[in-house]
N, C-alpha and C positions, 0 to 999 in steps of 0.2 A: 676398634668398632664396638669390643663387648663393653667397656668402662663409657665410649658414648652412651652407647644403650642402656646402661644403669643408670649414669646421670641424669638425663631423661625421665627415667622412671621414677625417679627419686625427686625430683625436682615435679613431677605431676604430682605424685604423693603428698608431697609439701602443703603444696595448692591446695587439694583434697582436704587434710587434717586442718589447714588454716580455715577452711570455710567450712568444719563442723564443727570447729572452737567459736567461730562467729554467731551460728546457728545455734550454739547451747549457751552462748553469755548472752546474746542480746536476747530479750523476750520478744513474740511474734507481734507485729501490728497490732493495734485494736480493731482494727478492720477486718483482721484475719478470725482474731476468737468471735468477733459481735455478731460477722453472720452465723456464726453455728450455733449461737445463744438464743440470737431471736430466732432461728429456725427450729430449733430442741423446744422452745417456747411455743411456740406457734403451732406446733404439729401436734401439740397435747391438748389444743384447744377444736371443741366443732367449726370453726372457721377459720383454719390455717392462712386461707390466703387475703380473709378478711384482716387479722393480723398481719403479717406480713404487709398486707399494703400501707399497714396504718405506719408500722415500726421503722420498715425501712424509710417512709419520706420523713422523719423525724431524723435530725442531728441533734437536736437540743440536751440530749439525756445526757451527763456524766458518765456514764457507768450500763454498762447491761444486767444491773441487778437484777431480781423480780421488782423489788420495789418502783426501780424506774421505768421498768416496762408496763409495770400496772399503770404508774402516773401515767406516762404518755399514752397506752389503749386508754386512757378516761380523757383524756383531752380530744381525742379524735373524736372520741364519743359525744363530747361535749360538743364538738362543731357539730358534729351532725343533728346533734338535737337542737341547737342555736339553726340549721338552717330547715331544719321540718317545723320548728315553730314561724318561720319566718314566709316558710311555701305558705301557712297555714292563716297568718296574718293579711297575704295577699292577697290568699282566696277571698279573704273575710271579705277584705274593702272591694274589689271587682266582683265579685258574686251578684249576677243580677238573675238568678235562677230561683227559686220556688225558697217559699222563707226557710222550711225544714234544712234547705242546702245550706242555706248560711246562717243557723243556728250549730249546726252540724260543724263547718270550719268555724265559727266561735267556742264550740267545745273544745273542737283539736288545740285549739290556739292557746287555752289553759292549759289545758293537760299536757301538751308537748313542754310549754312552758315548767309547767312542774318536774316534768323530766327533767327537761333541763338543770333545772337546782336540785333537782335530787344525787344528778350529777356531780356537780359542784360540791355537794353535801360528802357524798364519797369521795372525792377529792381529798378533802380536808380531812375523815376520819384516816385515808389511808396514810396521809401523811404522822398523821398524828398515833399511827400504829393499831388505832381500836379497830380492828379487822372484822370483829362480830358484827357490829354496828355497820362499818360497811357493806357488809353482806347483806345484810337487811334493805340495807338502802337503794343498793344495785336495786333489789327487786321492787321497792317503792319506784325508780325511773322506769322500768321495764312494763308497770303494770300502766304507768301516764301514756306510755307511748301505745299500749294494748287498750286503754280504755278509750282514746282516737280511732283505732281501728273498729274496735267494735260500735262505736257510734258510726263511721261510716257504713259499718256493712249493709244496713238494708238499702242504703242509699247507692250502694255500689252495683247494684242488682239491676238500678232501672237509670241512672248517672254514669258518663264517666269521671273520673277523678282525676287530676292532676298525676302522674307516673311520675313525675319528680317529688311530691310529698309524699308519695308510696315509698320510692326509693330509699330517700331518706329515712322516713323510720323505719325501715326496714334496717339499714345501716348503723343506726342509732341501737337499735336492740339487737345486732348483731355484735359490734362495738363494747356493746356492756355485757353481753354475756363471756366476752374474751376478759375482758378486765375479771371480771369475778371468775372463770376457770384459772385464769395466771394466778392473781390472789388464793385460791383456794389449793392448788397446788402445792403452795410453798406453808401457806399457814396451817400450825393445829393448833384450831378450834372447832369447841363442836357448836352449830348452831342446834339452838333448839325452837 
C-alpha cells in the first residue's frame, strides 16, 4: 500500500516538474504579454479607455512596441478626423439653414480636413523617428479640429448641430492627444 502510495506521488510530481519545464521553455502567448502592454500603455494616458478602444480592435500591429502603438492610436485618429470632415462635408451640401450655418460647416470642412493631414503628417514623422516635429504637429491637428469648434460655438447657442460631428471631433482630439502622451512617454526630447 505504502510503495502504491509513493508511486502515486511520484508519478503526480512528474506531471507537475514536466509542465513547469514547459511553462519556462515555451514563452507566453502574445496574447498574454499584449494585453498587459496595451493596458500599462493606456492607463498612463487621460483616456485609457479611449485607448484601449482604439488598440484592442487593431490586429494589424507586429509588435506591442510604443512605436506601434503610437502608429495605430494615429490611424484611429486618422479615421475619426476622415469621418468629422466628412459629417462636416455633408452638413455643407444639405445645409438649408441661414448662410452663417453653412459658411460655419464650410469652415469645419477645411480645418477638419487639415487635421486630417496633420495627422497623416505625424504619421510619417513618427515613423521616420523625428519625434519633436511630431509633437508639434499632434498640436497643428488638435488646434484644426479646436478651430471648428470655436467657429461653431456662437452658432451652438441658438442651432443645434449635428452630435455625430461633435462626437467625432471630440474623438479625433481625444485620439491625438493619446498618440502624443504614448510618444511622449517613451521619448526624450525637449520641446521648446
Amino acid at each position: 500500500m505504502a510503495s502504491t502510495l509513493c508511486s502515486c506521488c511520484i508519478s503526480k510530481l512528474l506531471v507537475v516538474f514536466a509542465l513547469l519545464h514547459l511553462v519556462q521553455v515555451h514563452e507566453q502567448p502574445s496574447w498574454f504579454v499584449k494585453g498587459d502592454v496595451i493596458v500599462d500603455e493606456c492607463n498612463k494616458t487621460l483616456y485609457p479607455s479611449v485607448c484601449l478602444g482604439c488598440l484592442k480592435v487593431d490586429h494589424s500591429r507586429k509588435s506591442d512596441s510604443r512605436e506601434e502603438l503610437v502608429h495605430a492610436v494615429i490611424l484611429c485618429a486618422e479615421n475619426q478626423a476622415v469621418n468629422a470632415h466628412n459629417d462636416a462635408a455633408s452638413l455643407v451640401q444639405n445645409t438649408t439653414g441661414p448662410a452663417n450655418l453653412k459658411a460655419a460647416f464650410q469652415f469645419c470642412e477645411k480645418s477638419l480636413l487639415s487635421a486630417q493631414n496633420y495627422l497623416v503628417q505625424a504619421q510619417h514623422q513618427v515613423e521616420g523617428r523625428d519625434f519633436k516635429n511630431a509633437w508639434t504637429t499632434f498640436g497643428n491637428a488638435r488646434k484644426g479640429v479646436f478651430d471648428c469648434e470655436n467657429n461653431l460655438l456662437p452658432i451652438l447657442r441658438t442651432i443645434s448641430v449635428s452630435k455625430k460631428l461633435l462626437d467625432d471631433m471630440q474623438a479625433t482630439v481625444r485620439l491625438n492627444d493619446v498618440a502624443q502622451q504614448i510618444l511622449s512617454s517613451w521619448t526624450l526630447f525637449i520641446v521648446t
